[in-house]
N, C-alpha and C positions, 0 to 999 in steps of 0.2 A: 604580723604587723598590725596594729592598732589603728584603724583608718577612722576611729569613728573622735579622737581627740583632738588637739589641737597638730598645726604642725610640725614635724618634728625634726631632724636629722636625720641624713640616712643613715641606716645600720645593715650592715652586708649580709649579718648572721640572720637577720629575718625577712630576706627577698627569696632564696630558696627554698619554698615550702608546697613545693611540688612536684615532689615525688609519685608516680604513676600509682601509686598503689593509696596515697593519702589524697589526692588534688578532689578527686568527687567528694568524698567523706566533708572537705571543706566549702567546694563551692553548692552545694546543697542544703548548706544549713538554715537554722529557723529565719535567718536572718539578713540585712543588706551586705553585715561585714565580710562575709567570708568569699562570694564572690569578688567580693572587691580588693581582697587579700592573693585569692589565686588568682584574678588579672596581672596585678601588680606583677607576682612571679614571675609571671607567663613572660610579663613585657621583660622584666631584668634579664631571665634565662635566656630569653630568645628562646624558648617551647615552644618545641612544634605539637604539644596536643592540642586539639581544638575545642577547647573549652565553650568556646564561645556559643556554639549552635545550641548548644543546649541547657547551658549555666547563665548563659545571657541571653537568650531570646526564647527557648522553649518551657523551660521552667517559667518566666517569668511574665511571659504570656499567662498560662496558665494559671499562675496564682492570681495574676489581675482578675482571669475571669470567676476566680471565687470558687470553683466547684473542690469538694474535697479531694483530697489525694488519694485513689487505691490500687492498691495492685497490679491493677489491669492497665496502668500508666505508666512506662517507664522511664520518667522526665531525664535520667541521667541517659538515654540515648534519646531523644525525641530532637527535633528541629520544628523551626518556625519558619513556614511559608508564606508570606504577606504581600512583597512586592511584586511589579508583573513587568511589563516589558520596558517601561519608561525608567524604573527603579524607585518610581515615588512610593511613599507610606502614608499618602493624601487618602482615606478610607473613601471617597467619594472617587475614585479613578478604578476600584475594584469590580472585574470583569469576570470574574471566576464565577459560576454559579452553584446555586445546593438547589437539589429539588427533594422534597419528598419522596417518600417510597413508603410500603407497607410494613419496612422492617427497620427504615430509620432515615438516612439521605444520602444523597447520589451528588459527586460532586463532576463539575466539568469544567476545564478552563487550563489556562497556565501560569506558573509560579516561575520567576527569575530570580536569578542572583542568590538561590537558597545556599545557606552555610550547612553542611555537615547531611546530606543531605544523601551520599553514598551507604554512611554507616548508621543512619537513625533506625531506630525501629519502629518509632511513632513520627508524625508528622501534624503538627497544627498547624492548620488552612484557615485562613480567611477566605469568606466566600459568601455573597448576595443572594439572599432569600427575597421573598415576598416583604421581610420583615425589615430589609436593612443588610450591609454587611456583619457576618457571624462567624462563631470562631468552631471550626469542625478539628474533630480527631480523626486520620487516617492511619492504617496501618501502611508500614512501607511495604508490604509483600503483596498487599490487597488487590487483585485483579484491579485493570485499567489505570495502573500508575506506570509511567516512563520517566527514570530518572535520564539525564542528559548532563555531562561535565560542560562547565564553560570555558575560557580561556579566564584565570584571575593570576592577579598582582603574585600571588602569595601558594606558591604550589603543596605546601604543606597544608591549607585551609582552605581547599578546593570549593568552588563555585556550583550550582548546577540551576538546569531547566529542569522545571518538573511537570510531567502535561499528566491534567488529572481527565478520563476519559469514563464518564461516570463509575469513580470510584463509590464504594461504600466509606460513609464517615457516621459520624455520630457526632449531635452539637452538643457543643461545651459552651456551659452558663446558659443564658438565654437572646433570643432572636435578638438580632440588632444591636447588640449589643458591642460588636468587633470594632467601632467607631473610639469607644471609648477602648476600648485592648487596646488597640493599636496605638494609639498616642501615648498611651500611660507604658506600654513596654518599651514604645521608643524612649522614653523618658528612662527607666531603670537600665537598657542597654546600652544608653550614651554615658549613664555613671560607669558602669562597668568598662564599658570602652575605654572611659577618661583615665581609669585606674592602667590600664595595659599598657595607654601612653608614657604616664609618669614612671612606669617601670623603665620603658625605653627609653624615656629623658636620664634618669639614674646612672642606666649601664652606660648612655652616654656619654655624661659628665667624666663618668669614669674611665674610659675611653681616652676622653680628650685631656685629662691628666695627665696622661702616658706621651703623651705628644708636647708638655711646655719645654720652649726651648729653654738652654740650657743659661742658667743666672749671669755667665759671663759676657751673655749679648744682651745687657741691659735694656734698648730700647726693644728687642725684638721679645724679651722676656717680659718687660711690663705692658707690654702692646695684647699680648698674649691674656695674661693674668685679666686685664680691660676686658675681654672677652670672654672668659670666663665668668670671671663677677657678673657680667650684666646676663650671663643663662643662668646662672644661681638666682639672683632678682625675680625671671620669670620662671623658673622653675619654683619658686617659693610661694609664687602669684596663682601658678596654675595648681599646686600642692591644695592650697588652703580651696578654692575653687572644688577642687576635688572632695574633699574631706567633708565641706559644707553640704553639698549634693549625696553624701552617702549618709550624712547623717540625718537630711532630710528625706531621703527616701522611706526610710522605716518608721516615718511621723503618720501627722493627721491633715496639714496642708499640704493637699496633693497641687495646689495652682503654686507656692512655694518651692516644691518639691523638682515641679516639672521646668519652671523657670534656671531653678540650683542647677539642671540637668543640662541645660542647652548651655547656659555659661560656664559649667565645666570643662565641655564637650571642645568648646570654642578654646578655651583659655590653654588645653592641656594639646589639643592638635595645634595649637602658635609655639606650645614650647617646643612640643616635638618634632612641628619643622625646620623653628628656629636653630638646636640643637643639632639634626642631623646634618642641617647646610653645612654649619660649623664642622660638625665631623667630618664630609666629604668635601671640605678643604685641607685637609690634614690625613687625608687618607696616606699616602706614599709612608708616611711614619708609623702608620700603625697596619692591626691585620686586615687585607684586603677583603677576605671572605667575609669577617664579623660585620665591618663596616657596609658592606654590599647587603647580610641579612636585616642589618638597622636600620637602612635606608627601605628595604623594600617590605618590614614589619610596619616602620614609620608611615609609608604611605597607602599602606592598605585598611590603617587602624584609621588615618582621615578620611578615607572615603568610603569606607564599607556602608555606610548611615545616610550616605548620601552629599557628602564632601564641607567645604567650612559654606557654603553659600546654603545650603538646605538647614544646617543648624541655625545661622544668622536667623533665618525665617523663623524657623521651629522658636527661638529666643524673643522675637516680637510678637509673635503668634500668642504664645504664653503669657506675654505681655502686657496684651491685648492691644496691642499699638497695628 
């Protein structure tokens, strides 16, 4: 799917393009489009791979903080650690510390609400030096890491605690830097996110197709059709929203970029709720299982980031208002 064009039409033949053996190959690429292509998927199929911890938050961490890619980084398993017990991504609320050592630094503190965080094999940490909050690489096997399951929304994309007990890390970019990671990944993870939505809006339209009653109850069929039209409207709304924010991500105004990002974010979790309400009023007519995974993809994809009130922020913020 082409997300870097104008809006388009759905086309069915190009929402499944994630296949377990091709999905890394795409969401790793040079570029904005390809995660944003296997989000998209992820949200139509309702997949359970978790793309996210590491296509959308550790990769992209990691390319904000500039350092080259080698070897010794396995971005297609890693996770991003950032937030701590509150769930904010305020760099100034970061409690986690790095100290020095002779052989590199030591990290101590705790990490919430990590995505992907059973299976990573690396771990990028946010964590406060002398210099500022900064962005460390952890190994997940490394003496003094405890991972911890949480209770989340979404049991295919499990949550976790991670208590770092002077682990060894190694800093990525430079001191003080983590202030600006962290804003500028929440920025490229809320495009991504938005895209997982608009998948989910898709399958759901499609959904609630299957459910117009039938032509010969007039009012109850053009009652119907009113309701649909008016999620096509926002689904169109939050489309282009989407689109605009992907295509600015891979520019040169990043205060444009980051703005595109929270208005996305915002635009594309209203259709997604919009949409599912709609759906689970119509559930008795359709599958009860599908419509239960929609709703509870729908609600994990608003609030993973910190819910519609934390984006509002992030959107004025950006703003400068």
């Amino acid at each position: 799917m082409d997300v870097t064009g104008h809006v388009i039409e759905r086309n069915e033949a190009l929402s499944n393009i994630l296949p377990e053996e091709e999905w890394e190959d795409t969401a790793f690429g040079p570029d904005a489009t390809g995660p944003a292509q296997v989000a998209y998927s992820a949200g139509y199929t309702l997949a359970q791979t978790d793309y996210f911890a590491a296509a959308g938050l550790g990769a992209q961490a990691f390319a904000v903080a500039g350092p080259p890619i080698d070897d010794s980084v396995d971005l297609r398993h890693c996770t991003l650690a950032a937030a701590e017990k509150s769930g904010s991504w305020d760099p100034a609320l970061v409690r986690t510390r790095a100290k020095p050592t002779d052989t590199g630094w030591q990290i101590t503190g705790e990490k919430w609400y990590v995505p992907g965080a059973a299976t990573a094999k690396k771990i990028l940490v946010v964590a406060r030096n002398i210099g500022g909050p900064s962005l460390y690489l952890v190994d997940r096997n490394a003496p003094g890491i405890t991972v911890e399951p949480l209770d989340s929304l979404d049991k295919a994309r499990p949550l976790a605690r991670i208590v770092f007990d002077a682990a060894p890390a190694a800093l990525i970019g430079r001191e003080g830097a983590a202030g600006r990671i962290m804003n500028r990944t929440v920025d490229r993870a809320t495009t991504i996110l938005a895209a997982e939505q608009m998948g989910i809006v898709d399958r759901s339209l499609k959904c609630l197709s299957k459910a117009l009653p039938s032509a010969s109850d007039n009012e109850s069929w053009r009652g119907y059709t009113k309701q649909l039209a008016d999620l096509e409207v926002a689904r169109a709304g939050a489309t282009a929203l989407w689109y605009r924010a992907v295509r600015l991500q891979s520019g040169d105004d990043l205060d444009a970029a980051a703005a595109a990002a929270a208005m996305a974010h915002i635009g594309c979790s209203n259709a997604v709720r919009r949409v599912t309400m709609q759906l689970t009023s119509v559930a008795d007519d359709l599958d009860a299982a599908e419509v239960d995974v929609i709703g509870m993809r729908s609600r994990s994809t608003d609030l993973l980031l910190g819910g519609p009130a934390l984006a509002h922020e992030r959107l004025l913020e950006r703003l400068g208002i």
